[in-house]
C-alpha positions in Angstrom: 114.2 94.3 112.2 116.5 96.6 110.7 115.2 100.6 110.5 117.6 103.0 108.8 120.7 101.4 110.4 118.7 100.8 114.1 117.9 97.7 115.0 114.0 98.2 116.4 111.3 95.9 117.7 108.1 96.2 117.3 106.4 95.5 121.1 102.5 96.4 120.6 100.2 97.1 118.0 96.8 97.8 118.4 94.1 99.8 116.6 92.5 102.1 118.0 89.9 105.0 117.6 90.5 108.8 117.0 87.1 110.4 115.9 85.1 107.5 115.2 87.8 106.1 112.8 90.3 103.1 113.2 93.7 104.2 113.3 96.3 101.5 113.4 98.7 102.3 116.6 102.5 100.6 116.7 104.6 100.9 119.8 108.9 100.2 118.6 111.9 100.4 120.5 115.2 99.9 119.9 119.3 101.7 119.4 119.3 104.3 117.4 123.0 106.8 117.5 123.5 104.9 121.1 120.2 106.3 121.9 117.4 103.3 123.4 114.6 104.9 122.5 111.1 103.6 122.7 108.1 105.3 120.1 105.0 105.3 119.0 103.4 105.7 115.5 99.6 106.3 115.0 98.4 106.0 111.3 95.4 108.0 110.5 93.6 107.6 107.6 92.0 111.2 105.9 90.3 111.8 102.6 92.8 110.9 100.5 96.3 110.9 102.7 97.3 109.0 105.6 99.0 111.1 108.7 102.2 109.6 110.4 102.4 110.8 114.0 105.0 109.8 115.5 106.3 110.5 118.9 109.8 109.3 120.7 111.6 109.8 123.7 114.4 107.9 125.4 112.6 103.7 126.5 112.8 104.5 130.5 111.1 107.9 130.4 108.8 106.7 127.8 105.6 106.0 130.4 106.1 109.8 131.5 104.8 110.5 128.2 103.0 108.0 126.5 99.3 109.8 127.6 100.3 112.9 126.4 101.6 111.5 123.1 98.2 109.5 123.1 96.3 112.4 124.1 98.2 114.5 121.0 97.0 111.7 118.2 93.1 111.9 120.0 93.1 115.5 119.1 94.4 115.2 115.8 91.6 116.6 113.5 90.9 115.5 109.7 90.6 111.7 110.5 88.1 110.1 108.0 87.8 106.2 107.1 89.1 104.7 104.0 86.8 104.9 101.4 84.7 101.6 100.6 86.7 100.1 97.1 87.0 97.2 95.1 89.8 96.7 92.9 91.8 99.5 93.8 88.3 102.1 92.9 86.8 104.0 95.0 83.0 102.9 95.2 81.8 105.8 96.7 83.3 108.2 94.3 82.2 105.8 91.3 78.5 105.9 92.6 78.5 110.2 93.3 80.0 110.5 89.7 77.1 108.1 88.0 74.6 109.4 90.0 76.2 113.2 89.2 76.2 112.5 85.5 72.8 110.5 85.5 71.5 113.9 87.4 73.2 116.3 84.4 71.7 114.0 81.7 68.4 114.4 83.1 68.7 117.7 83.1 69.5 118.0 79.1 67.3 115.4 78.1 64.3 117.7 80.0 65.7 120.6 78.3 65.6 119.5 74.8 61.8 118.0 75.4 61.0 121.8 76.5 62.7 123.3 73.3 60.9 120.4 71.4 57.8 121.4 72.9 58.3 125.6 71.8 59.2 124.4 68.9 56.3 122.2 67.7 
């Protein structure tokens, strides 16, 4: 596969977990500038964003590293799941927001019964 002009190779992809959350781990090497380079990419998923890390160094010092660069993306704070969705909305904001609004209309409709009430 072709990456900006490198030609890399995906060799492992795994998922794994960072705080209780799938992340989606890719391990790629491959030429880049004369370079062979080896990397890995963790995908972490947050509230609304997804974080890149990614972490490189040259393919036969790349087991030197690889705990720390895994150690990095355990620590990596903010990771949340992807929200629950069907069609492209987000279920979990759909239901807050209905039950939010089903909340404020209660509130009016007990309001104006009150009022009502002086009233009469």
């Amino acid at each position: 596969m072709k990456a900006g002009g490198a030609d890399v190779r995906v060799v492992d992809a795994s998922i794994r977990t960072i705080q209780g959350v799938p992340v989606a781990r890719l391990v790629s090497e491959g030429m880049m500038q004369g370079n062979d380079l080896r990397q890995v990419i963790y995908l972490i998923p947050g509230f609304k964003e997804t974080a890149a890390l990614t972490f490189t160094a040259e393919r036969r010092r790349f087991d030197e590293y690889v705990a720390v660069f895994d150690a990095a993306a355990e620590k990596t704070q903010g990771a949340r799941a992807a929200p629950l969705s069907f069609l492209g909305i987000d279920l979990g904001e759909t239901v807050r927001a209905t039950v939010v609004g089903a909340f404020i209309g209660a509130c009016i409709g007990l309001l104006k019964k009150l009022r009502s009430r002086r009233n009469a």
